[in-house]
DOGUDREN-422328 format. One record per residue: residue in one letter; x, y, z of N, C-alpha, C in turn. Coordinates in steps of 0.1 Angstrom, whole numbers, plus 5000, padded with zeros to 4 digits. Atoms other than C-alpha are relative to their C-alpha. Example, Ala and Ser with C-alpha at 12.3 -4.5 7.8 and 13.67 -1.06 7.14 Angstrom:
a500949885000512349555078500950125000
s499149895000513749895071499250115008
This chain:
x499250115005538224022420499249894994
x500750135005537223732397500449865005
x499550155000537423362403500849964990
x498750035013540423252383499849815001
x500650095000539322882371501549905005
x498750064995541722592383501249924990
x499450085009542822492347499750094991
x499849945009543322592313499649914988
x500350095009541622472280501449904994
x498650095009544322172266499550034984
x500149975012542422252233499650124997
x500749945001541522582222498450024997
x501350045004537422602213500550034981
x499850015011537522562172498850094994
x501349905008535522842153499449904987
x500950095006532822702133498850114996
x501349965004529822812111499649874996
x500750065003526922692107498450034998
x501249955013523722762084498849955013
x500950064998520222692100499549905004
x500850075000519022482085501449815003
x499450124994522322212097500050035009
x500349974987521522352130499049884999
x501350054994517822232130500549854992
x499950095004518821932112501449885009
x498950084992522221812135498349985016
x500949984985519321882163498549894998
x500750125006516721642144500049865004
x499250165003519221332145500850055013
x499250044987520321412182501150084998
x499149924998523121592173500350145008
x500049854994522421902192499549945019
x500550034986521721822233500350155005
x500149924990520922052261500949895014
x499350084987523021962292499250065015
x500649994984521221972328500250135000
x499749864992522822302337499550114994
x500849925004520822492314498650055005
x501449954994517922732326498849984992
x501050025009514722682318499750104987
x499849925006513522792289498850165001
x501049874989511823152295499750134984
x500249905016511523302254497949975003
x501949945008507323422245500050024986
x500350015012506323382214500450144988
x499749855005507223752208501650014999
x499050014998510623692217501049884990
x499850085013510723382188500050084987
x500349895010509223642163501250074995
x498749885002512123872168501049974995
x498950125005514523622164500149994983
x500050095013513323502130499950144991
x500449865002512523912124501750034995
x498449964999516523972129500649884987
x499450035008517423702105499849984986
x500949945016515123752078500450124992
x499649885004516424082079501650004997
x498550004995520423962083500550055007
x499549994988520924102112500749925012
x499450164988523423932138499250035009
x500650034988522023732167500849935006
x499650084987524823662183501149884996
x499650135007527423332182499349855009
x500350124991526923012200500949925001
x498650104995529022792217499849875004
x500450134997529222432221500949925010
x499350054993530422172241500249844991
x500150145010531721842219500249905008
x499550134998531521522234498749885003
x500950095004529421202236498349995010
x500750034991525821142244499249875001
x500550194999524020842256498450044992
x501150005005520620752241499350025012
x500549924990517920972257498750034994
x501249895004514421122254500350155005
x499549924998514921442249498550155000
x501049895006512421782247500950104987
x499549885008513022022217498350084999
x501149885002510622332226499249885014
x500850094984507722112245499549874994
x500050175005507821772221501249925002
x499450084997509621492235500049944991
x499450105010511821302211500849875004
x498050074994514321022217500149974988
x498549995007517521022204500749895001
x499150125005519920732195501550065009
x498549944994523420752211500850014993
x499149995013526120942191501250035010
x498849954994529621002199500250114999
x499749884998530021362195499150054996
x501449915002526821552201500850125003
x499549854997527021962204499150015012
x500849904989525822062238500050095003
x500149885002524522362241500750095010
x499649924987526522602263499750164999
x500749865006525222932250499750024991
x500649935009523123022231498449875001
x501250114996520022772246499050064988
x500349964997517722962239499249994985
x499649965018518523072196499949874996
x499650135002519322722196498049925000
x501450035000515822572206498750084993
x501349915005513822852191500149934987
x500350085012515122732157498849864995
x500850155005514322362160498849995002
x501450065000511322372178499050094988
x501049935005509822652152499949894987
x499850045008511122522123499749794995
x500250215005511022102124498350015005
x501450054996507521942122499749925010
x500550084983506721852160499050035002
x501449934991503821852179500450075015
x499949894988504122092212498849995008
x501049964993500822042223498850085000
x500749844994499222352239501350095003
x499349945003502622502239500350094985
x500149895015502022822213501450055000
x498749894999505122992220501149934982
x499050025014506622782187499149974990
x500649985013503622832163499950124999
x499949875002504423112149499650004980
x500449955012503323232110501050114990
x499549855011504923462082499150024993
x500849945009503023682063500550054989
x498949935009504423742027499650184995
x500049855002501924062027500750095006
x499949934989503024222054501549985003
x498850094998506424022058500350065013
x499950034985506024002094500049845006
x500250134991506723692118498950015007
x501449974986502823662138500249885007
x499750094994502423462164498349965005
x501450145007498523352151500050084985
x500650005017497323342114498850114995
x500749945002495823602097499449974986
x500650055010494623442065500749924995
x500050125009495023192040501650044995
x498849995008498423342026501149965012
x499149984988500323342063500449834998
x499450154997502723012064500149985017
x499250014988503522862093501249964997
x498250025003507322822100500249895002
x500050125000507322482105500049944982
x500249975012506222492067501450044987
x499149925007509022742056501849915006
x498950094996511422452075501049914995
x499850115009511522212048499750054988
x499949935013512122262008498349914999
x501050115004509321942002498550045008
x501049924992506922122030499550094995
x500649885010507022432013499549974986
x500650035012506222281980498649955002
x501450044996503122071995498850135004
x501049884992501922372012499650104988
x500449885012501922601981499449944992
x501350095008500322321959498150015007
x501350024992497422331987499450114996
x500249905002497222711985499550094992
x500049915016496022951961500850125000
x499049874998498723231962500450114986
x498949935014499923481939501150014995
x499050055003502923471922500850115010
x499249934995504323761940500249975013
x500050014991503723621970500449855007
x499450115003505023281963501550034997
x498649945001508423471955500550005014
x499949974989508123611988500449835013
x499950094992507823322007501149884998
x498950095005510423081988501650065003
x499049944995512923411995500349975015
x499650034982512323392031500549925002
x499150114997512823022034501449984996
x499350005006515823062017500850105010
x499249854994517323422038499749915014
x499850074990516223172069500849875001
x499550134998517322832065501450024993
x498349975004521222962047500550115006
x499149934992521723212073500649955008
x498850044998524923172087500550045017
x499649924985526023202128501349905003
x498850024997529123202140499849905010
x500350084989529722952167501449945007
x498550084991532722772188499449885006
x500350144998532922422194501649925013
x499050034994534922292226500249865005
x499450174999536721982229500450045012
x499650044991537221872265499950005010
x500750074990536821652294500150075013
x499749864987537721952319498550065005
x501750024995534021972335500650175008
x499849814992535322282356500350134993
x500149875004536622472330499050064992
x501149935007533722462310498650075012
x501049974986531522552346500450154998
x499649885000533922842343499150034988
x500449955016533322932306498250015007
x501349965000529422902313499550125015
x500249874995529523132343500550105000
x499449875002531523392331499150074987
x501149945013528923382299498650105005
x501149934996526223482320499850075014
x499649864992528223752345499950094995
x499849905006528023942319498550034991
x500849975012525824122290498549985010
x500850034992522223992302500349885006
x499450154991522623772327498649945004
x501150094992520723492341499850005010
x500849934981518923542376501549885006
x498850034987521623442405499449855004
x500050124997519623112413500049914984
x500050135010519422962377501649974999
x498250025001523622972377500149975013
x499350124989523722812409499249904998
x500550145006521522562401500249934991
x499650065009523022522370501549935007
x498849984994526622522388500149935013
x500050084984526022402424498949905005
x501150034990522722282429500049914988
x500450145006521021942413499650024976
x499750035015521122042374501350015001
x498549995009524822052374500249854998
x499550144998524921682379501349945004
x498550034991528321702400499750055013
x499849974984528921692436498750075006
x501149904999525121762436499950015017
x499949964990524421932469498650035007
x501349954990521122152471499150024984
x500949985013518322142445498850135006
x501649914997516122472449499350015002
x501350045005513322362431499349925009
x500350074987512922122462500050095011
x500249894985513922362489499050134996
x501449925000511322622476498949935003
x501250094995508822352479500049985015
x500149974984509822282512500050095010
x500449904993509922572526498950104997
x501249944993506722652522498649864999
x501050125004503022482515498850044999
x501449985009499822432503499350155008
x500549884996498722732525500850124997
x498649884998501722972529499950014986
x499849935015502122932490502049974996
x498450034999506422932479500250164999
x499449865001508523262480500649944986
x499849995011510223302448502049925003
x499050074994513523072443500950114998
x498849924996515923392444500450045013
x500049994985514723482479500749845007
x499550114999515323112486501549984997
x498849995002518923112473500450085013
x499449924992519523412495500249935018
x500550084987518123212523500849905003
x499850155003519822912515502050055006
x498649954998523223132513500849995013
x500149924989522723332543500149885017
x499650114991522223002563501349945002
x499150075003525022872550501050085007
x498949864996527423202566500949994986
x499349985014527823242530499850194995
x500249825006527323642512498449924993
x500750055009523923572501499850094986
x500649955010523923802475501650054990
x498549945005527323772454499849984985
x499749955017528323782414499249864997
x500450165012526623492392501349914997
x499550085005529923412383500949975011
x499250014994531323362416499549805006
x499950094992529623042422500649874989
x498750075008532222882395501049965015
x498850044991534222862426499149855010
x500450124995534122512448499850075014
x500449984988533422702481498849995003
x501149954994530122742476498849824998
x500450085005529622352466501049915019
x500050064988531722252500499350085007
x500449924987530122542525498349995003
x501550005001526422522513499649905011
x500750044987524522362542499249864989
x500750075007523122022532498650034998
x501149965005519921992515498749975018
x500949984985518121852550499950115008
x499849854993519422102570499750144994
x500549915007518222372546498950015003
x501350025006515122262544498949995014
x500149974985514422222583500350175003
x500149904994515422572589499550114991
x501449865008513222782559499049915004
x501350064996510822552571499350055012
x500549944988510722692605500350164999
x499949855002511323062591498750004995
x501649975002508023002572498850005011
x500850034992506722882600499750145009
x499749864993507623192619499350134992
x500849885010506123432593498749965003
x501650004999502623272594499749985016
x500050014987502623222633500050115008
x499949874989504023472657500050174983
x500049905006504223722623498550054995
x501550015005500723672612500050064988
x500349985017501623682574500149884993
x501150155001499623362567500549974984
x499849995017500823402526501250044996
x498549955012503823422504499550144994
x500649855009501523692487499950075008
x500049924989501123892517501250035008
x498749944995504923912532500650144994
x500149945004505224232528501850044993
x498149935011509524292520500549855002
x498750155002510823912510501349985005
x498849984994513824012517500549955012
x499849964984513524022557500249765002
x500150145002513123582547501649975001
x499050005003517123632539500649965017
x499549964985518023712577499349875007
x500250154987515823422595500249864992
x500050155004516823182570501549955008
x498650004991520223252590499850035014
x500750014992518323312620499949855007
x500850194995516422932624501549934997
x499350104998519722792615501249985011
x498749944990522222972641498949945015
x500349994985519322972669498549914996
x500950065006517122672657498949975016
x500950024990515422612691499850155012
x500049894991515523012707498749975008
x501649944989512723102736499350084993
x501549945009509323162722500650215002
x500049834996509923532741501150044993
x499449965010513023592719499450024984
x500449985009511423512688498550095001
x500549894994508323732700500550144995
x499349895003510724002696500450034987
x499450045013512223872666498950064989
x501049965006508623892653499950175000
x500349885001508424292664501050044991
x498749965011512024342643499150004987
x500750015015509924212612499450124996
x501349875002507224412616500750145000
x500149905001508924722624501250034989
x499850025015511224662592499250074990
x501049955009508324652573499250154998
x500549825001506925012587501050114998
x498649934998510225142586499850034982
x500050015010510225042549499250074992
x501049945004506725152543499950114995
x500249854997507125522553501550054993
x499249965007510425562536500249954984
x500150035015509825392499501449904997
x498850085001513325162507499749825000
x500550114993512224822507501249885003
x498950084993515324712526500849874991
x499550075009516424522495501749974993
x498749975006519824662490501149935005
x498850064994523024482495500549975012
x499549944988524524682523499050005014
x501450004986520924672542500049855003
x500150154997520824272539500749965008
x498950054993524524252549500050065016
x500749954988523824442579499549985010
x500650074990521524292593500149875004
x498950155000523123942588501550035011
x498749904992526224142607499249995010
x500350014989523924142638500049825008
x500550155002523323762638501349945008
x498950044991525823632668500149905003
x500550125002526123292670500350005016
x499849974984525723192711498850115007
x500549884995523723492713498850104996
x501249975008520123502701499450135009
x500349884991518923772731500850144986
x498849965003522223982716499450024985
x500550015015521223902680498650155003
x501249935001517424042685500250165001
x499349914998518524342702501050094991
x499249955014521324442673499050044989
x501249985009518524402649498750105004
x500749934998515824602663500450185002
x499149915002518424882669499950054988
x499949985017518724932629498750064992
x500949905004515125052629499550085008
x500649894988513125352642499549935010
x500950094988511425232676498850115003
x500749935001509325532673498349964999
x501050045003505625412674499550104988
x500649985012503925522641498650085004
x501349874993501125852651498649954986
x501250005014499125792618500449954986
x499750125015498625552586499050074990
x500449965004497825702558499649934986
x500150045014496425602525500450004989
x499249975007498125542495499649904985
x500450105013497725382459500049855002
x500050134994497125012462500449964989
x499150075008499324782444500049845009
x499250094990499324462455501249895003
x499050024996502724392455501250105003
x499749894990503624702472500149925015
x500250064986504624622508499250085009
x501249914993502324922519499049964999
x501949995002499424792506500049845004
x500150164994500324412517499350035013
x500550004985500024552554498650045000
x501749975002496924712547499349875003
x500550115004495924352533499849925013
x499550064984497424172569499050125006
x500149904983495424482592498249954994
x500950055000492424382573499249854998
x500150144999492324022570499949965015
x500150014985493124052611498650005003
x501349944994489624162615499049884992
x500750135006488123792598499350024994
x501449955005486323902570499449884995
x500750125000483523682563498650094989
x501449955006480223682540499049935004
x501550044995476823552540500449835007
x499650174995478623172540500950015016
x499150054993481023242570501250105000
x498649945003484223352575500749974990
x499850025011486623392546501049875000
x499250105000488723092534501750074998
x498749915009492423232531500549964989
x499150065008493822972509498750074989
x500949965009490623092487499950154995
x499549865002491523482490501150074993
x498950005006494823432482500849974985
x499750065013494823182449499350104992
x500649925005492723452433500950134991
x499149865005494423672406500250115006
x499749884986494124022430498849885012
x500949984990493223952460499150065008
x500549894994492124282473498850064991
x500849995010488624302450499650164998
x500349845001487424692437498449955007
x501849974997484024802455499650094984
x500749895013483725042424501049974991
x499249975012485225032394500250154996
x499649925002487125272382499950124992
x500649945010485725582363500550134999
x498949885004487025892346499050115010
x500449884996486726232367499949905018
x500150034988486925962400501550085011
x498749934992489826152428500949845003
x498750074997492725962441499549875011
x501050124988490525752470499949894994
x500650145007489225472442501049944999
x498550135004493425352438500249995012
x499550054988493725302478498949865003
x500850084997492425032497498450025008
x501049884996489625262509498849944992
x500850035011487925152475500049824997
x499650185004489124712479499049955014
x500150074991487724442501500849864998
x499150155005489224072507498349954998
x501350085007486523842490500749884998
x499550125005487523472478500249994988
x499950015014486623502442499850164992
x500749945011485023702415500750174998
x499849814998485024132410498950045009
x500949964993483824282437499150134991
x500849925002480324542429500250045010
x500849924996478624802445498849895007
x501250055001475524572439500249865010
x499850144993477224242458500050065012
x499350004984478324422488498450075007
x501149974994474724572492499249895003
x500950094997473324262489500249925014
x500350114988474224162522499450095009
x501049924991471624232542499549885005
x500550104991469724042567499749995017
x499850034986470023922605501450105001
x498849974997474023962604500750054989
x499149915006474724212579501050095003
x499649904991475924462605501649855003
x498850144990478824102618500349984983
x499450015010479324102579500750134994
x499549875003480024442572501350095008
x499049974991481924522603501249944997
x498750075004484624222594500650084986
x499049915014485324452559500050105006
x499449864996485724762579498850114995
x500849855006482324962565499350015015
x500749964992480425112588498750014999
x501650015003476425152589500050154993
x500049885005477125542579501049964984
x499050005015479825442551498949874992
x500850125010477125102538498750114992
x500849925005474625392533500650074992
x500049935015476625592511500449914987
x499950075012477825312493498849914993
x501450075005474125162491499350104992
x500649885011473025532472501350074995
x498949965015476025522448500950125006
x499249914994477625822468501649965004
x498150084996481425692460501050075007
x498549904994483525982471499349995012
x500350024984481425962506500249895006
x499050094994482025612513501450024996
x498149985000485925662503500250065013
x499449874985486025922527499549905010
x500250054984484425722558500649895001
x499450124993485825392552501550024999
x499249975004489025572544500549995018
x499449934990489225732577500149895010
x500150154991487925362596501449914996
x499250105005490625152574501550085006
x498649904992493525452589500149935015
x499950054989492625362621500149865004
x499750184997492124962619501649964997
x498250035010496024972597500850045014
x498649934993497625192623499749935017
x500150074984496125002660500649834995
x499250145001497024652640501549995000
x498650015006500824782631500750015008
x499749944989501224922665500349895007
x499750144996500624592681500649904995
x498650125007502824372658501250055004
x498849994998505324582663500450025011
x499649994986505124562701500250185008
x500049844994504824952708499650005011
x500650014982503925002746499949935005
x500150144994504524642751501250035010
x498950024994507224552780500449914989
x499450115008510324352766499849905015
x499850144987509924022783501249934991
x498950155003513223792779499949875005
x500450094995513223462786501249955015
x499449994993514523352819501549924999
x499150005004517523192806501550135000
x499149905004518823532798500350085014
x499949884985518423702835501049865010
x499350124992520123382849501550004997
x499050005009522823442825500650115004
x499149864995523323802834500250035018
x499449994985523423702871500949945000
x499150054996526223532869501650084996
């Protein structure tokens, strides 16, 4: 079923064209605004190109839709130059089509951006390509091709040939009098147009599930604001841990809320989800103590290292049902994670799917955190895990995260010390190559077999030999090689180390995964709960 909105336009939207170049020009003089609830903007320079590719060529891109009514005087961004604008009574705000809309102005009008490239872009009249850098003296930029008086300065500067001076005078001409359809809506109905903009983007490509509540519920809608993301991702995590990503966060946010964390884009047009949402404090207190719970009793110290995000959904509804449980509950809670994660590992599901989320949220009893844990650990195998095997390393794989966690348990350290994590982690890969990668090498050099954790740089061959000394043996042991595996990798013999620290790195993965997940542990409850079942 759809949300059916609580009103009906009093005017219909009025069809409208309009050319370019009175686009980039209403958008000049303020007449064009962006309204809060729009997403950021997320176009690459390649994705500008195409645009101007498609209309060079007359191909449609589409209509755009507006919202008519007054704006106040404002600094405003078009692209990534801040303008201010004068206050007009009937500006267009953008309600679809951001995107087409911005790409124009900022390519076309003479702004500065900065170090934002994504809107210097070039035509070439040899080639009659859009580039997005200059490949000689003939290539305009489109800022150039914006203006009639521009293009005339610029071709006076130039030395061109006539054919290619054709060229370029057609283009600006096939760009700046192409023609897009558009709709223009009159009226002070703030909900129906909430509708209208999430039913725009339920459909076709849509916009990720948190920019439409954030546009819609959360602090860009600028009504009944409630919960700003962008804040609660910050808060729930920090300078160490790092943030999860703000979709996980939504879910979190949902989930807490005893809302569906994972429903239609265009369901959050409806007001339920603007009274039920959990205030922003209360949000932000209980992913605070779910993060906390991940790097603590979970011992996954990093946003980059959580091996299925996901499992973040459940204790963000967790901390807020059972915000003070007994350490020995959450203990257990912690083995659920973990054995999630191996559960996940060995079957290729990474428990992401709808039905799996809902599920495990369906255990979650309010009154009854013992009860809860219990439901939840039920849903995966309890089977201890005989043997860990090696496998391609990816590191945003949740197989090769644990890896990451079973070897980081073991403190690796270099000549300076033990390693820094926050310095392991900020690092493009984390997991550095001992060897680079070479043709005719077997399957061993893509596991972790062939990585170590380091802070910075690319790991060698040549670095890792160089430790030597007193306490090379207390440095080599913390990365898992052995004195038999440093010797083959000290005389270049790659497939013999693979093989020995392969077989060492099985064994360190599979005794660390064993113990997270509490295998041959007793359950201890906390005495609350045996007091409870004596009565």
């Amino acid at each position: 079923m759809y949300a059916v909105p609580d009103s009906q336009l009093a005017r219909r939207p009025s069809a409208t064209q309009v050319t370019v170049r009175q686009l980039i020009e209403r958008a000049n003089l303020g007449y064009v605004r962006v309204p809060k609830f729009q997403r950021p903007l997320r176009w690459k320079p390649s994705d500008v190109a195409k645009l101007f590719d498609s209309v060079w060529r007359g191909y449609p891109i589409g209509s755009l839709l507006f919202w008519k009514r007054p704006a106040d005087a404002q600094t405003m961004l078009i692209g990534s130059a801040s303008i201010p604008f004068p206050e007009v009574p009937d500006a267009w705000w953008v309600v679809d089509g951001q995107q087409r809309t911005v790409a124009f102005a900022a390519t076309l009008l003479d702004l500065d951006h900065g170090n934002d490239d994504r809107w210097s872009l070039w035509f070439n009249p040899d080639s009659q390509e859009f580039l997005s850098r200059t490949e000689g003296s003939q290539c305009v930029p489109l800022s150039v091709l914006g203006d009639l008086r521009r293009l005339g300065r610029w071709l006076r500067e130039h030395d061109l040939e006539s054919k290619q001076v054709d060229i370029l005078e057609d283009a600006q001409q096939r760009i700046l009098d192409y023609i897009i359809p558009g709709y223009v809506v009159d009226t002070e109905d703030v909900g129906a147009l909430r509708a209208i903009f999430a039913r725009l983007n339920s459909t076709g490509k849509r916009m990720r599930a948190d920019d439409v509540f954030q546009a819609l519920v959360g602090s860009a809608s600028g009504i009944e604001e409630r919960v700003d993301l962008d804040v609660l991702q910050q808060a729930a995590g920090d300078d160490e841990f790092g943030v999860l990503s703000r979709g996980e966060i939504l879910k979190a946010a949902l989930a807490a809320s005893n809302m569906d964390p994972v429903p239609r884009p265009d369901a959050f047009e409806s007001d339920k989800y603007r009274e039920r949402i959990l205030p922003q404090q209360e949000l932000e207190i209980s992913l605070a103590r779910a993060t906390r719970f991940l790097r603590t009793l979970c011992f996954m110290p990093s946003s980059r290292l959580v091996p299925y995000p996901t499992v973040y959904t459940v204790l963000g509804k967790w901390f807020s049902m059972f915000p003070e449980a007994a350490e020995e509950t959450q203990r257990r809670l912690a083995h659920w994670v973990w054995r999630s994660a191996i559960a996940a590992a060995n079957t290729g599901d990474d428990t992401s799917n709808i039905s799996s989320i809902r599920k495990q949220l369906g255990c979650l009893v309010a009154g009854d955190p013992e009860g809860s844990v219990d439901r939840l650990v039920a849903l995966v195998p309890v089977e201890a895990p005989t043997a860990w095997t090696l496998k391609a390393f990816r590191g945003d794989a949740g197989r090769s995260r644990i890896e990451m966690l079973a070897l980081l348990d073991k403190n690796p350290r270099d000549e300076f010390g033990i390693l820094s994590l926050r310095a392991v982690v900020s690092g493009e890969s984390i997991a550095k190559r001992v060897f680079a990668k070479s043709k005719g090498d077997g399957n061993m050099v893509s596991t972790v077999a062939n990585r170590i954790l380091l802070e910075s740089g690319s790991t060698t061959q040549k670095q890792v030999v160089a430790w030597n000394g007193v306490d090379r043996g207390e440095i080599l042991q913390s990365h898992v090689i052995s004195g038999e595996a440093f010797c083959a990798l000290r005389d270049g013999k790659r497939e013999k180390f693979w093989e020995l620290r392969a077989r060492d790195v099985e064994r360190v993965v599979l005794d660390f995964v064993r113990k997270k997940c509490g295998f041959g542990q007793p359950i201890v409850r906390p005495l609350s709960y045996y007091r409870k079942a004596s009565t």
